[in-house]
N, C-alpha and C positions, 0 to 999 in steps of 0.2 A: 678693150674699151679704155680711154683717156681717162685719168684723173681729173675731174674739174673741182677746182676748191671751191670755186664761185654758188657755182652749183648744190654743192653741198653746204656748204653757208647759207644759201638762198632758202635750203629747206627748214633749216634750222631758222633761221630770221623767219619764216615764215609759222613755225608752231609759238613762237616766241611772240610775235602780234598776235596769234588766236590767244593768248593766255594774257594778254593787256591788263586785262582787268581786275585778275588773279597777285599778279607779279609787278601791281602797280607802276608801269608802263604806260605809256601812252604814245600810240601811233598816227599820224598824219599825211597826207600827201601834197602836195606841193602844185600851182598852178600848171607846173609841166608832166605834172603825173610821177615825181619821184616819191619814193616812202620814207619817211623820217621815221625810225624808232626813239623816241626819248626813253634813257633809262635812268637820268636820275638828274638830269638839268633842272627841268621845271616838272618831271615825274618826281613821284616817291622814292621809285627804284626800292631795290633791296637785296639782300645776299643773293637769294634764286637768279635775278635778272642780274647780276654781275656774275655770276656761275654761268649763264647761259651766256651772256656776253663775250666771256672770254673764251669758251665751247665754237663762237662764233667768230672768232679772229683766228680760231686755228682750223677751221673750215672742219669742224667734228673731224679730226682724228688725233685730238688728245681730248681727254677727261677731266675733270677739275672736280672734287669733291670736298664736302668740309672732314675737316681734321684738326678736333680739338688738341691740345698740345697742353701738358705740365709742365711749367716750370718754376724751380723754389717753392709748389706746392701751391704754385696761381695756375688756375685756368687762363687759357686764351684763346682765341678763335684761331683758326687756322686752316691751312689749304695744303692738300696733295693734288698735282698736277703729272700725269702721266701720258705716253706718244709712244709709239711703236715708228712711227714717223717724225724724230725730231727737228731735222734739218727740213722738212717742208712743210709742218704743222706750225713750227715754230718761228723761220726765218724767210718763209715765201711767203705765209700766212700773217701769223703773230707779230711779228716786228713794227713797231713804230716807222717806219721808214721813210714817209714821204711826208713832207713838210705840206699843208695846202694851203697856201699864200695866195689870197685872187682879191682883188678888190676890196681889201682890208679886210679879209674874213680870214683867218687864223686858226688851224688846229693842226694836231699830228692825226694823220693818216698812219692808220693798220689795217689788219684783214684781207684778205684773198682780192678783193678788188686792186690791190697793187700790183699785182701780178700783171692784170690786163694791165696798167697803167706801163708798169716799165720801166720806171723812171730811175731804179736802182739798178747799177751796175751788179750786187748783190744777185740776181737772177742768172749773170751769166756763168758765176759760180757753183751755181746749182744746178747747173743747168738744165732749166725748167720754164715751160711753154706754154703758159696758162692757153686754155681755148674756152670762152664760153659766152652765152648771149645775153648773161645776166649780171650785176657788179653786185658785190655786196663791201664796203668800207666801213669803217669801226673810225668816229671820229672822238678826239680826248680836249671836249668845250663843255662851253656851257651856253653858246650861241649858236642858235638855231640856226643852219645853213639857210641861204634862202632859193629863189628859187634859180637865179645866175648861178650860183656858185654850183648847185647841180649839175645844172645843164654842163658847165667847166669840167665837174670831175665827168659826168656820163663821155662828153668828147674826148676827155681824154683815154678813157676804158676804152671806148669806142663801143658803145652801148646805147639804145635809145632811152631816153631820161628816165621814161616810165619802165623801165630795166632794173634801175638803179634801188637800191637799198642803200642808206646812211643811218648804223646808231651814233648815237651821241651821248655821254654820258663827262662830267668834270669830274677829274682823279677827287676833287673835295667833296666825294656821296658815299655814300653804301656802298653803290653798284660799279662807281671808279674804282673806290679802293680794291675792291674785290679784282677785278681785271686788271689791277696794277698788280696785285701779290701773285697773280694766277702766270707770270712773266717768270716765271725764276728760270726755267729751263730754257728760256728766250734767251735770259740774261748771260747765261752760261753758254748757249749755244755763238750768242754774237763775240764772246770774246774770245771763242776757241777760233772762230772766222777771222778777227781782227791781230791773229797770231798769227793766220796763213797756214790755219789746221783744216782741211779737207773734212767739214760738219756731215759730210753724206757715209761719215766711217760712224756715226754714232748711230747704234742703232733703236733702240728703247732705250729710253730716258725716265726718269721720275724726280720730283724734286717736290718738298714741302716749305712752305711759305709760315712765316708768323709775322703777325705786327703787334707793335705794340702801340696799347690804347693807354690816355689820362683820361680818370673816371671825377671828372670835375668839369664846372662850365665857364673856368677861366685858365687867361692860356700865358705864360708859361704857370700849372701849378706850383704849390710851394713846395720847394723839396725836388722836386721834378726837373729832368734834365735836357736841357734845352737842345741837343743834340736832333735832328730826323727818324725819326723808327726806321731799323734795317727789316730787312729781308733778306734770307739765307736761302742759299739754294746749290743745289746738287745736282750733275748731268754726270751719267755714268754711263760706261757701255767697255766691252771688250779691248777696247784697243785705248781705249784710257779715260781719265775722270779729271774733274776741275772741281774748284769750288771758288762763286763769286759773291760778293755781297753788291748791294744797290739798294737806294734808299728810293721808298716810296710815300708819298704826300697824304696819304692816309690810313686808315687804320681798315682792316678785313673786316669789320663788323660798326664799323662807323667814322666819321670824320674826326680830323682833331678840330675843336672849337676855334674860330678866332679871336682877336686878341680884342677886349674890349677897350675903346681908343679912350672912353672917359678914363677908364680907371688902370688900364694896364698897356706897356706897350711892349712888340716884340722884339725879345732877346737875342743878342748875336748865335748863329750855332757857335760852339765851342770846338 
């Protein structure tokens, strides 16, 4: 039997609407019958729904779990991220990849639904043949697709609209942050690719994620360093290892605050 990511995503996106309620989500369908999952735009969102979010870009066959971390003797939130399949969990699946520009509506495309799309050269590296009747796309906004810009990506999957599945969640939530940190082995996997290292040699991967949060509600704190929070990450496997950093826009267990214009403005990074 075929691999279908889609498929497998679709199942997952689909206990992840039964649980809306639960996981502070909020689900909608769209005049043409497409499914919006909000997970943290004009939802609540929350750690679990950025755990399953990111479960959902990599078409369940990697795992994402919390994993608190010490360091200097502080707690912080943090993520282990594991694949037996990293090269198509990760970079057929997970990757940001497709830009979706249509009629001034603007987001990065991820998730198994690009696969049907195509649009990256990146699949013929893997070479890998998405098949299936269903799209599921992982979008990184905070505006709600409407119901043209579906119908756009379902044609492009080559899927009927009412097929299609869109979360949406902006990297400045809960449930962004969390699916930004939950990338480390993405991260790692696309630079081993962008060296013209053969990613289908790696075989199990694991990689743990920390961000770091300011526990104040003005932004830059005093003292505090105006720099991005990193994310560390690690992809190992037999035939060799890397280690990458990449900066993500928010914190695994919250957003960083913006900057109050009355009273404070933001800092150059350094």
């Amino acid at each position: 039997m075929t691999l279908s990511l889609n498929d497998r995503a679709l199942e997952l996106a689909n206990r992840l609407a039964g649980d809306a309620e639960a996981l502070g989500v909020t689900v909608s369908t769209l005049s043409n019958g497409a499914r919006v999952i909000d997970c943290g735009a004009h939802a609540a969102g929350g750690f679990e729904a950025g755990r399953r979010f990111a479960e959902i870009c990599m078409a369940g066959l990697g795992t994402v779990a919390a994993a608190p971390l010490v360091l200097d003797g502080r707690w912080l939130p943090g993520l282990t991220v594991t694949t037996d399949r990293p090269a198509i969990a990760c970079l057929a699946a997970q990757y940001a990849g497709w830009r979706l520009d249509y009629e001034g509506y603007f987001a990065m495309g991820s998730g198994p639904g690009r696969a049907l799309i195509h649009a990256e050269e990146l699949y013929d590296d893997l070479d890998w043949d998405e098949r299936a009747n269903a799209a599921v796309l992982c979008l990184e906004t905070r505006e709600p697709p409407s119901a043209q810009v579906a119908e756009f990506v379902a044609e492009r999957a080559g899927v009927p609209e009412s097929a299609l599945t869109l979360l949406m969640a902006p990297t400045a939530s809960i449930a962004g942050g969390v699916q930004i940190a939950a990338r480390v082995v993405e991260t790692a996997l696309h630079k081993l690719h962008e060296l013209e290292f053969d990613v289908r040699r790696v075989v199990p991967a694991s990689a743990v994620a920390r961000c770091r949060r300011w526990r104040t509600t003005t932004w830059p704190p005093s003292g505090a360093p105006t720099t991005p929070c990193s994310t560390a990450a690690r992809s190992t496997s037999p035939s060799r290892a890397t280690t990458t950093t990449t900066r993500c826009a928010a914190s695994c267990s919250g957003f960083r605050p913006r900057p109050r214009r009355t009273t404070a403005s933001r800092s150059p990074a350094s």
